[in-house]
C-alpha positions as CSV (number, residue, x, y, z in Angstrom):
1,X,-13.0,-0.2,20.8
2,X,-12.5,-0.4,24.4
3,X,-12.5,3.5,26.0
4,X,-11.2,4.9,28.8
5,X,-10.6,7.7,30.7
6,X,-7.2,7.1,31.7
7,X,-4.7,10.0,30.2
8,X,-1.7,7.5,30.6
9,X,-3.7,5.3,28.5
10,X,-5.1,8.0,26.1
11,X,-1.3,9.3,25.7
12,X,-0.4,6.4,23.3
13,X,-3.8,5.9,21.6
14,X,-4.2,9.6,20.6
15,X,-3.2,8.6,17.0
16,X,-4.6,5.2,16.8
17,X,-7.9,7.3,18.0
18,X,-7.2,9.6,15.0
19,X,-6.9,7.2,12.5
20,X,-10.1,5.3,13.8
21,X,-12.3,8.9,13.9
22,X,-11.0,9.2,10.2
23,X,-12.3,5.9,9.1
24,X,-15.4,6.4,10.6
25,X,-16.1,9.6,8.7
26,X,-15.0,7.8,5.6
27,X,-17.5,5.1,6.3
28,X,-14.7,2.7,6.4
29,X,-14.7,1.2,9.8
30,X,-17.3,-1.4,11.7
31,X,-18.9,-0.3,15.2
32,X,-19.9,-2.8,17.8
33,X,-23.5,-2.9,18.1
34,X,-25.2,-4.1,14.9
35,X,-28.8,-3.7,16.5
36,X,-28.4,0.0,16.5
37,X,-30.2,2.3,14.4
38,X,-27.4,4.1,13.8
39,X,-25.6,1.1,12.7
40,X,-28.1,0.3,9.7
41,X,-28.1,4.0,8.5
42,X,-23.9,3.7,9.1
43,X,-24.1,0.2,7.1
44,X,-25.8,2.2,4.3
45,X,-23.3,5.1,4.2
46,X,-20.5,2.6,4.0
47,X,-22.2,0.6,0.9
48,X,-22.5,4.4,-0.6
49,X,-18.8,5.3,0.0
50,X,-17.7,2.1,-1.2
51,X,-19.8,2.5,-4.2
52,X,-18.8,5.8,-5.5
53,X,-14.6,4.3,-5.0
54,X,-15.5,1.7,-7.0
55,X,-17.6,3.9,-9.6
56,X,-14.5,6.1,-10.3
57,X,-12.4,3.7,-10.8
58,X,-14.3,2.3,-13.4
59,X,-14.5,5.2,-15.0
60,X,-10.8,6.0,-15.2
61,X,-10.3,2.0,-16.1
62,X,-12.5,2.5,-19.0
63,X,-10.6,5.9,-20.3
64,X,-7.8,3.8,-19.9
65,X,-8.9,1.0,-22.1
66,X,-10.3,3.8,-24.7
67,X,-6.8,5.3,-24.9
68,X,-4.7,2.6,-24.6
69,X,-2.6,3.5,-27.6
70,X,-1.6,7.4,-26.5
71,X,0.8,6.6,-23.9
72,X,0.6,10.0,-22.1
73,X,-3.2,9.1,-21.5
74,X,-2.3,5.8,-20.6
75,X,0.2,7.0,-17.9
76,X,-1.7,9.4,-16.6
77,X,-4.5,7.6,-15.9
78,X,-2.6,5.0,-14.5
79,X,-1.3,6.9,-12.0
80,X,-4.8,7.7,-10.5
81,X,-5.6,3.9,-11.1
82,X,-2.3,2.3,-9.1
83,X,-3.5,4.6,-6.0
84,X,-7.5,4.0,-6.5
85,X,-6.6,0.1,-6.9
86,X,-4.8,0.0,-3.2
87,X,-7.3,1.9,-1.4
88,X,-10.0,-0.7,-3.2
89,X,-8.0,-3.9,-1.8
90,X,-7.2,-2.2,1.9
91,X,-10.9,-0.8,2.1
92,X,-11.9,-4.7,1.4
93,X,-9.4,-6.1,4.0
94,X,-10.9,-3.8,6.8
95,X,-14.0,-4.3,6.2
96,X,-13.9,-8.5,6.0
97,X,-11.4,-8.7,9.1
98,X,-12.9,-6.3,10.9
99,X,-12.9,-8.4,14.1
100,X,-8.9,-9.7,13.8
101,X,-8.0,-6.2,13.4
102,X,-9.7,-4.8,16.7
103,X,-8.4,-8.1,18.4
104,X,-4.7,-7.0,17.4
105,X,-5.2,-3.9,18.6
106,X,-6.0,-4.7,21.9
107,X,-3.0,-7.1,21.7
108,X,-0.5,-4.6,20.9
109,X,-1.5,-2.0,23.2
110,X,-2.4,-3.5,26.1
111,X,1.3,-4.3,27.3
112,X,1.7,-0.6,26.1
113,X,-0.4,0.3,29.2
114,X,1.5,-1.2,31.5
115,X,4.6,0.3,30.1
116,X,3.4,3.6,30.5
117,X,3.2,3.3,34.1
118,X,6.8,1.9,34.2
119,X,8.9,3.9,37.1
120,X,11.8,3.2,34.8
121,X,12.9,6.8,33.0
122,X,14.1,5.4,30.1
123,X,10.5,3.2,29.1
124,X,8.7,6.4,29.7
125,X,10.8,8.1,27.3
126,X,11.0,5.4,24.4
127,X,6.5,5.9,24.8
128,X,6.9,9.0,24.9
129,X,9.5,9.0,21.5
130,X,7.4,6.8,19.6
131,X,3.5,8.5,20.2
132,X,5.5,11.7,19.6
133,X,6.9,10.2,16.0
134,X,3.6,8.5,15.4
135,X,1.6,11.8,15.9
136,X,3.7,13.6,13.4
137,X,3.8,11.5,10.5
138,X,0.2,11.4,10.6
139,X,-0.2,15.2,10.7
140,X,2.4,15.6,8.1
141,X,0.5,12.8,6.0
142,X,-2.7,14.3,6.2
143,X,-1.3,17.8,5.1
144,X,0.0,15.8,2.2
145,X,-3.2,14.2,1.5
146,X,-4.9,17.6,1.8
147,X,-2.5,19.0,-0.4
148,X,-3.2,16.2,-2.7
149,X,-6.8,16.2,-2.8
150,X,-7.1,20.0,-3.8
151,X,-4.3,19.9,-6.2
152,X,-6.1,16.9,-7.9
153,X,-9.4,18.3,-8.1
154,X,-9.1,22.0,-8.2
155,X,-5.9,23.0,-9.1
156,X,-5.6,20.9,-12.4
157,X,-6.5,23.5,-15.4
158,X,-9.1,21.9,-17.6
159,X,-11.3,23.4,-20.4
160,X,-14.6,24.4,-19.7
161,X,-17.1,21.3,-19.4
162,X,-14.3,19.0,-18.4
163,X,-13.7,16.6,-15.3
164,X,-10.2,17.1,-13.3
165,X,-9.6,13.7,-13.9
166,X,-9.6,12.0,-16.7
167,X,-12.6,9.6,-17.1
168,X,-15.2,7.8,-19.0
169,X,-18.7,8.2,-18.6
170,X,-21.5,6.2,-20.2
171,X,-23.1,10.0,-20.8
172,X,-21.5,13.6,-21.6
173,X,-20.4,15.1,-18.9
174,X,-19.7,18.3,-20.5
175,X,-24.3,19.2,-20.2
176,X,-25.6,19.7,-16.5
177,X,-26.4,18.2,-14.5
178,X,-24.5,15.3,-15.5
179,X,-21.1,17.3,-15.3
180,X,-22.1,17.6,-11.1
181,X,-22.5,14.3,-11.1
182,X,-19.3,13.4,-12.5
183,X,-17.6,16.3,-10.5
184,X,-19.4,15.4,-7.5
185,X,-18.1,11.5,-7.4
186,X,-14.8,12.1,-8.7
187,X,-14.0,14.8,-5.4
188,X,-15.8,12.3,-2.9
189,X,-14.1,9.3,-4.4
190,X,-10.5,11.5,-4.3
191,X,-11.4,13.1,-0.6
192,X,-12.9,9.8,0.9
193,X,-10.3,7.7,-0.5
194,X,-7.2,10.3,0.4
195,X,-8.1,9.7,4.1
196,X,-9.1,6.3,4.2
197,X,-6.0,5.5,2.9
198,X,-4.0,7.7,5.4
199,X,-6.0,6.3,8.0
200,X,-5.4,2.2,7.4
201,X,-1.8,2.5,6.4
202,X,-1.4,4.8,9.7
203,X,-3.0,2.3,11.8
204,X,-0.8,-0.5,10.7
205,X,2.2,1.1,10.6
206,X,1.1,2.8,14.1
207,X,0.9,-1.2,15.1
208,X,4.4,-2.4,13.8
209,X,6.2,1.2,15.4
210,X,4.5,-0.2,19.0
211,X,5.8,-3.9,18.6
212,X,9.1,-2.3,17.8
213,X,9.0,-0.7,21.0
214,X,8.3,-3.5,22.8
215,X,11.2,-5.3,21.2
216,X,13.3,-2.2,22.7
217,X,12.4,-2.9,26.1
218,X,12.6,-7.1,25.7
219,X,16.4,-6.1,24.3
220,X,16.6,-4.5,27.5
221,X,15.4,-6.9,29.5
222,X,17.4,-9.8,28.4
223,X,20.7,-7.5,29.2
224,X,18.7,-6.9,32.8
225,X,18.1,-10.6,33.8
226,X,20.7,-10.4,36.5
227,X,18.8,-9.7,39.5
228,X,22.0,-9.2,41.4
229,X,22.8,-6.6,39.2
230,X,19.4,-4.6,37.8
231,X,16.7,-4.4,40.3
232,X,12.7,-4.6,39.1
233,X,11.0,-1.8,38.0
234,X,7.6,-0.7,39.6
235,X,4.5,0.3,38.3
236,X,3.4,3.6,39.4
237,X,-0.2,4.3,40.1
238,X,-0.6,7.0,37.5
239,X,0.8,7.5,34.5
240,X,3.0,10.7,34.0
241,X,1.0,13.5,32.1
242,X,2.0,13.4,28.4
243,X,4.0,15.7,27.1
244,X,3.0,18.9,26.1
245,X,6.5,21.3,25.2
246,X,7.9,20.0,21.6
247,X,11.2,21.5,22.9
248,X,11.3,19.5,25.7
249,X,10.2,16.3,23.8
250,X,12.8,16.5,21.2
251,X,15.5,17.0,24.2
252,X,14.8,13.8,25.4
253,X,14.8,12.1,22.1
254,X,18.4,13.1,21.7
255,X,19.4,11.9,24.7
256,X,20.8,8.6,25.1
257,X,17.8,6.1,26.4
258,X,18.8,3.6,28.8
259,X,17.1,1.2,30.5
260,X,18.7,-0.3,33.1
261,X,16.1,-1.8,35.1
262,X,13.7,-5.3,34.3
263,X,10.5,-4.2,32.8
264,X,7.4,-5.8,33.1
265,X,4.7,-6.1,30.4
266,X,2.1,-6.7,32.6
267,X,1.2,-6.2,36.3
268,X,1.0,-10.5,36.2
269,X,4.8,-10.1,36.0
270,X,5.4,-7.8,38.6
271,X,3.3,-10.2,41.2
272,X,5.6,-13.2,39.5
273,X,8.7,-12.1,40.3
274,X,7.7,-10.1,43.5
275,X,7.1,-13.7,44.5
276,X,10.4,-15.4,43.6
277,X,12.8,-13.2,41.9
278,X,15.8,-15.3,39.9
279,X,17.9,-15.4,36.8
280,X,15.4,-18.3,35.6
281,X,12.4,-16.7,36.1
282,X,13.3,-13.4,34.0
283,X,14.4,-15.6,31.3
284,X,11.4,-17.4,31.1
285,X,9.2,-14.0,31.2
286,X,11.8,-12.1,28.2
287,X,11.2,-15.9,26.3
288,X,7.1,-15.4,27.1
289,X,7.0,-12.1,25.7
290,X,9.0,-12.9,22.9
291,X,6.7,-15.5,21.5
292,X,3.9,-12.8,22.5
293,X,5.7,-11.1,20.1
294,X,6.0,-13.0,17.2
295,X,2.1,-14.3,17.3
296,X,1.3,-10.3,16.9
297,X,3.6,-10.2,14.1
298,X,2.8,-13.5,12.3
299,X,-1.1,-12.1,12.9
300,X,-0.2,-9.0,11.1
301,X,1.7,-10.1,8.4
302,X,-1.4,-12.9,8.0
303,X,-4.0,-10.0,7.8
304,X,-1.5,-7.4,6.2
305,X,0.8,-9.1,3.9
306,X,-1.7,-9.5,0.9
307,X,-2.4,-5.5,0.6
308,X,1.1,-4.9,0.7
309,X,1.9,-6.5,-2.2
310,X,-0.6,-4.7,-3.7
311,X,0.9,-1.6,-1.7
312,X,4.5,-2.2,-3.5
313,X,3.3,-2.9,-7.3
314,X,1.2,0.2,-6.3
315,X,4.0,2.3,-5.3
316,X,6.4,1.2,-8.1
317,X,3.6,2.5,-10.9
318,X,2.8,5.4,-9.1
319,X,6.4,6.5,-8.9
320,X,7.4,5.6,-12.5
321,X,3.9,7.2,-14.3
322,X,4.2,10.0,-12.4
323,X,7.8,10.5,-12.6
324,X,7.0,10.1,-16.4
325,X,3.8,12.6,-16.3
326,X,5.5,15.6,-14.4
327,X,9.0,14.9,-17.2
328,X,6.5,14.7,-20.3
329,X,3.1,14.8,-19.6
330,X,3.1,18.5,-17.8
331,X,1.9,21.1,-20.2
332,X,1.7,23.9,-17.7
333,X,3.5,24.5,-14.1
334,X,-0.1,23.4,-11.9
335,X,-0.1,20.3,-13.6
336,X,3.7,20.0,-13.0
337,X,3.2,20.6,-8.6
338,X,0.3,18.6,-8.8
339,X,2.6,15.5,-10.2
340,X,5.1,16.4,-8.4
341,X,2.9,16.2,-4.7
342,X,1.5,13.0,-6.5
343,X,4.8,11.9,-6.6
344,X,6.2,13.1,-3.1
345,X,3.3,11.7,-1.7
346,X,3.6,7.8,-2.9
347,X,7.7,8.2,-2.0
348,X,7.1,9.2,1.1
349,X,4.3,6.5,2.2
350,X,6.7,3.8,0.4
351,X,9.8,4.8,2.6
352,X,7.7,5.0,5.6
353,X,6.6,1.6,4.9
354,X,10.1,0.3,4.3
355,X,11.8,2.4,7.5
356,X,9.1,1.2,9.7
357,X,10.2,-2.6,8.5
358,X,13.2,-2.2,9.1
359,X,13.5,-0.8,12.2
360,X,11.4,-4.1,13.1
361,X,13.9,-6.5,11.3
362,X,17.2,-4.6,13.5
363,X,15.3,-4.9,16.7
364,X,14.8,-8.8,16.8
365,X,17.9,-9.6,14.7
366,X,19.2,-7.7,18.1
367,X,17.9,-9.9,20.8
368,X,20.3,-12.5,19.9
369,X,23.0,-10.3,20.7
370,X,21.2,-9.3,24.2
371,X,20.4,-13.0,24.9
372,X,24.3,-14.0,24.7
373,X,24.8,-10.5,27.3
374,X,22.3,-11.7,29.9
375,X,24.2,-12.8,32.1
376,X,23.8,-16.9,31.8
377,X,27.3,-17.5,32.3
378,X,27.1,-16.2,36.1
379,X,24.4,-18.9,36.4
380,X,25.7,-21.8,34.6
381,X,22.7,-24.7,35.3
382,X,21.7,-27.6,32.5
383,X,17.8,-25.5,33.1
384,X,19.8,-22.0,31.5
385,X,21.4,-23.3,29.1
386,X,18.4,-25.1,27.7
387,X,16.3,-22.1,27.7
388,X,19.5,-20.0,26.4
389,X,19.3,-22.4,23.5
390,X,15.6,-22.2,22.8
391,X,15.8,-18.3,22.8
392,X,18.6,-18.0,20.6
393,X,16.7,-20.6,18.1
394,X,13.9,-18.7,17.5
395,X,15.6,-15.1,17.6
396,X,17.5,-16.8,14.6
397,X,14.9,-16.0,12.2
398,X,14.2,-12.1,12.8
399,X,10.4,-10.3,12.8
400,X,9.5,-8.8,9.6
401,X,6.9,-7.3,8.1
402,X,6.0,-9.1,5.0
403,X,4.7,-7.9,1.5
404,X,3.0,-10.9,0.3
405,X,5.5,-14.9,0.6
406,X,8.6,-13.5,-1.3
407,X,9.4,-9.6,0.0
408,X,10.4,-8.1,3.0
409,X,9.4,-4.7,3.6
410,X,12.6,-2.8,4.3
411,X,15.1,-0.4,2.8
412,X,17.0,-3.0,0.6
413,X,13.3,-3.4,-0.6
414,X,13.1,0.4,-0.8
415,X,15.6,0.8,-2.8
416,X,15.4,-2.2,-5.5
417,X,11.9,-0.2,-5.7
418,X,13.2,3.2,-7.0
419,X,15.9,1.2,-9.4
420,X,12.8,-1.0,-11.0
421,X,10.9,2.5,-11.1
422,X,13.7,4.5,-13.2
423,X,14.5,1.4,-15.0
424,X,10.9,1.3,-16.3
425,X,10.7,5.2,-16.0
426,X,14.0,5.1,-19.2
427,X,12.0,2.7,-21.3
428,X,8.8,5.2,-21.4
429,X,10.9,7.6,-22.4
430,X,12.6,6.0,-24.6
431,X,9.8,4.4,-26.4
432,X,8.0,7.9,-26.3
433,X,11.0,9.6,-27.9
434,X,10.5,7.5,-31.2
């Protein structure tokens, strides 16, 4: 990863930093010089944390299989199995595409540079709205995940000599120092896994909620391709300081943003139409970025859409088993919070999922609208209404993000979600009730 010491820069990155310094202390995520001694001894600590994942879910697949007929077993232990299972298939998508996920990176925020250093009020506070927004889920997800993680492993009563998860061991775990050993997987495999999940799904989310904003401004600058009427905006030489006062940062967010100036992506831009300034040539550069735009989403969806899949069968078992667990399967109030955090925890990464898709399926369904509002009719040439015509074609089809060929990550999807959960939640039930 490219570093720098520019705060403007840093301002934006601050979470996407996080995530990465979370990944590397899961052992999760590949550095740049493979020659290094610290590389091998990294490589090794990776094959370990990968191994011990792995190892606990085999154990908890194999009580599973043991106690397929006792369906509160079964549903317990398929709660921990739906969450191990994701983390598995994202940890293997990080670590094969390694190289097209720092690429996309790059891709995403390096236009988010530039717009940091945009003289325009309202770009500075649409950045400043969304690293705000991004910062705070991830805080709020790691408490959860901390939360998590100690409820899971310490808070669960169990009798003396057992694990707090249920497992199967090819030796009793009940005689030392076999019982440490068990213990001592099952918390790094829960710990490790709890923030390497927290840390790839905020990183990808963190990358749709930036080409979101970016839509935002294009929006904007479609309405803005009148020169007569919205001049260009500048590019200071340094970024304004971040902010700092959570007062003052949730002022601005209720504040109407409005941008009412033409905002370029890239300093290329500014030196293109400092040259020749025209309807045409905005046009072109709004149809330019938009295609930008669509390659980084296609790219995502292409390295992304496979795990989500995963992501939403995930989320519908861990909602349903667990609903189930903390209704039935609770014999004492711990292990009712601790199914009920298990619970709020898996709702809450599923909506975030689903409101940060939609938010990307309203902002390109709304360029059409700003396209028609630019202004072409004021300059009424065969050359506008060409390229009017080949922007409105491919706004017709809007950006989503993609859960494998046949879903759409949004809060239609969201909510057909909960319905097949309680549907499937009633025939536990019901089948345990006879």
């Amino acid at each position: 990863m490219k570093k720098t010491t520019d705060s403007g820069r840093s301002t934006h990155r601050q979470a996407l930093d996080a995530t990465i310094t979370s990944l590397r202390y899961s052992g999760l995520w590949v550095f740049n010089n493979p020659t290094s001694w610290f590389e091998k001894i990294y490589k090794l600590y990776n094959k370990l944390v990968t191994l011990i994942v792995c190892i606990f879910a085999l154990t908890v697949f194999f009580d599973l299989c043991f106690n397929y007929d006792d369906l509160i077993i079964l549903t317990d232990d398929g709660c921990i199995l739906a969450g191990i299972c994701v983390i598995i298939f994202k940890i293997y998508t990080f670590q094969t595409r390694s190289k097209r996920i720092k690429n996309i990176i790059e891709t995403i925020h390096t236009p988010i540079d530039t717009l940091n250093r945009s003289s325009d009020p309202g770009v500075q506070t649409v950045v400043r709205t969304c690293s705000f927004y991004e910062k705070l889920l991830l805080h709020g997800f790691w408490a959860i995940g901390g939360i998590l993680s100690v409820a899971l492993i310490f808070l669960v009563p169990v009798e003396k000599g057992d694990l707090p998860i249920r497992a199967k061991y090819p030796f009793d775990v009940r005689i030392s120092p076999m019982h440490e050993i068990a213990f001592f997987v099952q918390a790094c495999a829960v710990s490790i896994g709890l923030m390497a999940i927290i840390g790839m799904d905020s990183m990808v989310i963190g990358l749709y909620k930036w080409i979101n904003v970016q839509l935002v401004i294009l929006n904007a600058n479609y309405e803005n391709c009148l020169n007569s009427k919205s001049k260009n905006a500048a590019l200071i030489s340094k970024p304004l300081p971040p902010e700092t006062d959570l007062f003052s940062t949730s002022k601005h967010m209720k504040s109407i943003v409005t941008i009412d100036r033409f905002i370029p992506f890239n300093e290329n831009e500014v030196r293109a139409i400092n040259d020749h300034d025209s309807f045409v040539r905005r046009f072109k550069i709004c149809i330019i970025n938009h295609q930008r735009l669509i390659n980084g989403v296609d790219e995502l969806n292409d390295l992304f859409s496979t795990s989500m899949s995963v992501q939403l069968f995930s989320s519908f078992s861990m909602i349903c088993f667990t609903g189930f667990q903390a209704v039935l399967g609770a014999k004492n109030l711990t292990s009712l919070l601790k199914f009920g955090v298990y619970l709020g925890a898996a709702f809450s990464q599923l909506l975030n999922w689903c409101w940060t898709g939609n938010s990307l399926v309203y902002q390109s369904a709304s360029l059409s609208t700003s396209q028609w509002l630019s202004g072409w009719e004021d300059n009424h040439t065969p050359e506008v209404i060409h390229l009017l015509i080949i922007s409105l074609m491919r706004s017709k089809k809007p950006l989503s993000l993609k859960a494998g060929k046949f879903y759409t990550m949004s809060m239609e999807t969201f909510i057909a979600i909960l319905r097949s959960s309680y549907s499937f939640f009633a025939l536990l039930t019901e089948v345990s009730s006879v």
